[in-house]
Every structure is written in structure tokens, then in C-alpha cells.
C-alpha positions in Angstrom: -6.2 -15.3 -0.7 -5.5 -11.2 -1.2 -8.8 -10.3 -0.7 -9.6 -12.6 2.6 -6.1 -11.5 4.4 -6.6 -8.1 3.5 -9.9 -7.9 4.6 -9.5 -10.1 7.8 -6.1 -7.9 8.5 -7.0 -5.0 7.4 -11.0 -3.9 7.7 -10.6 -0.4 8.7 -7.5 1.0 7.2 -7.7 4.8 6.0 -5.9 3.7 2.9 -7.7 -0.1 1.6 -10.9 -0.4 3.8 -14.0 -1.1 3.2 -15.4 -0.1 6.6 -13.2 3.0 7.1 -15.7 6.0 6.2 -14.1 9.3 5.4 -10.6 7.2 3.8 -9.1 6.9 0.3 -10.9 3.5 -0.3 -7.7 2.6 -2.5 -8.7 -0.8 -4.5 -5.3 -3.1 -5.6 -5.2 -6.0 -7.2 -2.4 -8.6 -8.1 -0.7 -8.3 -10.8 1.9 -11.3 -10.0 2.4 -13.1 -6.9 5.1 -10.6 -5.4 3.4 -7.2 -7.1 0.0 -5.4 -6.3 -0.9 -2.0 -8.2 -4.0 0.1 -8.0 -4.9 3.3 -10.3 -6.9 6.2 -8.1 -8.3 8.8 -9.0 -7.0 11.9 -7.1 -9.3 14.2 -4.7 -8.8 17.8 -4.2 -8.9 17.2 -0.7 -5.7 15.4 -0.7 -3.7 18.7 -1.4 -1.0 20.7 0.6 0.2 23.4 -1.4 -2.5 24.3 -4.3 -3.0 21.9 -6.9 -0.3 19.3 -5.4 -1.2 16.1 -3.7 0.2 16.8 0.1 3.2 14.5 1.1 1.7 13.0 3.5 -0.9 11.2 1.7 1.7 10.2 -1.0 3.8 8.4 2.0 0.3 6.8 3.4 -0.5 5.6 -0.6 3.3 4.6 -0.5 2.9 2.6 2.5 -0.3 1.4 1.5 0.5 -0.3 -1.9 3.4 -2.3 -0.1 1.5 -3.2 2.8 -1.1 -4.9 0.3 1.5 -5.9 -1.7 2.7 -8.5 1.3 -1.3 -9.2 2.2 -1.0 -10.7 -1.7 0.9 -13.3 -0.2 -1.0 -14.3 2.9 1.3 -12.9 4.9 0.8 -9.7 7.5 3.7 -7.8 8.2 3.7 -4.2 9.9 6.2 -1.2 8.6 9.9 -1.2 10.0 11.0 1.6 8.1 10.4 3.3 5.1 12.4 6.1 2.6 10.6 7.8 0.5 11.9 10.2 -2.9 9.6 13.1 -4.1 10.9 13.4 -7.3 7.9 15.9 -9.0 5.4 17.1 -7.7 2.1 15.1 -7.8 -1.3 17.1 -9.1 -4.1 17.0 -6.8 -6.3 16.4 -10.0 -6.1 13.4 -12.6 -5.3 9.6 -12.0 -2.2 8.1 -10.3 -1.0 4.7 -10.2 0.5 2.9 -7.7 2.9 0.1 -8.0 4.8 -2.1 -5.2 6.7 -5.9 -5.2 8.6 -7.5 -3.2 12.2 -7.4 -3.6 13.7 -9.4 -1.3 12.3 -11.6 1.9 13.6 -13.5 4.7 12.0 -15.2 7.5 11.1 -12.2 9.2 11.9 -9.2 6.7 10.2 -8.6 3.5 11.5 -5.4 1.5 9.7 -3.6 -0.4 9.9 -0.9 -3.7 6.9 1.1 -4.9 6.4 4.1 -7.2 3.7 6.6 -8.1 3.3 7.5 -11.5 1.2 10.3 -13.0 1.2 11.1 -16.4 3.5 8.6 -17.5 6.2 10.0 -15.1 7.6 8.5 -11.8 6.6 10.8 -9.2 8.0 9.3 -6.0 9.7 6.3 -5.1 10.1 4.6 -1.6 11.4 1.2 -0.2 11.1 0.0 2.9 11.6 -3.0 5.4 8.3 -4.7 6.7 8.7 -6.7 9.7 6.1 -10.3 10.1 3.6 -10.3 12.4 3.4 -12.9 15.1 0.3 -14.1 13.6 -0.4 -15.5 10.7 -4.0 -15.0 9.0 -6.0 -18.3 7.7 -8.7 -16.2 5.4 -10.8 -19.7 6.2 -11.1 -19.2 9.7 -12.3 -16.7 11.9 -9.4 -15.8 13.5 -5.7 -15.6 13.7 -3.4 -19.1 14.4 -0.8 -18.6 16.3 2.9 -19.4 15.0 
């Protein structure tokens, strides 16, 4: 079910997409029925300051990993809000992984905790409130049923 929602949901995102040219091309997988993770391998291009993944992207990856995290359970949901907490700096070289779950959900809300770790160190943190979509994906049809 990840793969088919995700894909039908989410074709051309700069963070998970297969089709989006030029993006990060992040890969996650399950890891339970409320958690998703992905290990990437850093680019050079991602950097602000020298050496240092740029904050930006780290927010995007953030984003990204919970995002997936709710595509894991069929469900599409778009960003309310999100806090994020740079607690190192991230090296624009080496691997990172990402982690999200779900922590809470309601019939509407789902909210969300994910972390970046390098090196066996927690990088930056964020949670945040995702908010359902009106539609609700059937990966075995071709389009979106209506709720």
C-alpha cells in the first residue's frame, strides 16, 4: 500500500519522486505500520555554509520522511505546521538517516516526530501536525474516491 499511495499521491515530489528530475530521490521504507525511515547519502550540492547541509533541505528531508510516514498508512495528509530543532550541524558529506512515526492521530490530525541522525548523533528534530486530505487514495484504482 506505501508504494501505490505514494506513488499515486506523490509522483513528482522534489523530495520521494521518481519522475521529479534534478530532486533528492529519497527512498523510505516501513519499518512498522506507524514509522518510515530512509538512509541517503549526502550531496555537496545540498550545502549552505561550507561543508554543512543547508537548512533548508534538512526542513524539506524533515517534512519528507513524515509525509511518507502517513502515505505508509494509506492515508494523504498535507503539512499544517511544522517545528524544527538544529541541534548540530549536519556535514554535507557522509550518510544520514531519517526517521519519522506517528505519534498521535485523530480523524483529521495526524502528528508527527522525525530526526536526522549522522554519525550516530541526532542532528535535528521536528514535529509537526498534518492535516487529511479530502481525498482518499485507492492504490487499485486510477483515481481518487471521494469521502
Amino acid at each position: 500500500m506505501y508504494q501505490s499511495t505514494r506513488q499515486f499521491a506523490h509522483p513528482h515530489c522534489v523530495v520521494c519522486g521518481a519522475d521529479s528530475s534534478g530532486g533528492l530521490g529519497i527512498q523510505f521504507r516501513p519499518v512498522s505500520e506507524t514509522a518510515v525511515e530512509a538512509i541517503v547519502q549526502c550531496d555537496e550540492r545540498w550545502q549552505g555554509y561550507p561543508d554543512m547541509l543547508h537548512g533548508g533541505v534538512i526542513c524539506m528531508m524533515l517534512d519528507g520522511v513524515m509525509t511518507n510516514c502517513i502515505f505508509a498508512t494509506g492515508v494523504t495528509a498535507v503539512t499544517a505546521d511544522m517545528n524544527v530543532r538544529f541541534l548540530h550541524p549536519v556535514a554535507s558529506s557522509g550518510s544520514i538517516i531519517l526517521k519519522a512515526n506517528i505519534s498521535d492521530s485523530s480523524s483529521m490530525l495526524y502528528y508527527l516526530e522525525a530526526e536526522l541522525i549522522q554519525d550516530g548523533k541526532t542532528k535535528a528534530r521536528a514535529t509537526a501536525r498534518f492535516v487529511k486530505r479530502a481525498t482518499k487514495v485507492d492504490p487499485t484504482a486510477d483515481r481518487p474516491k471521494q469521502r
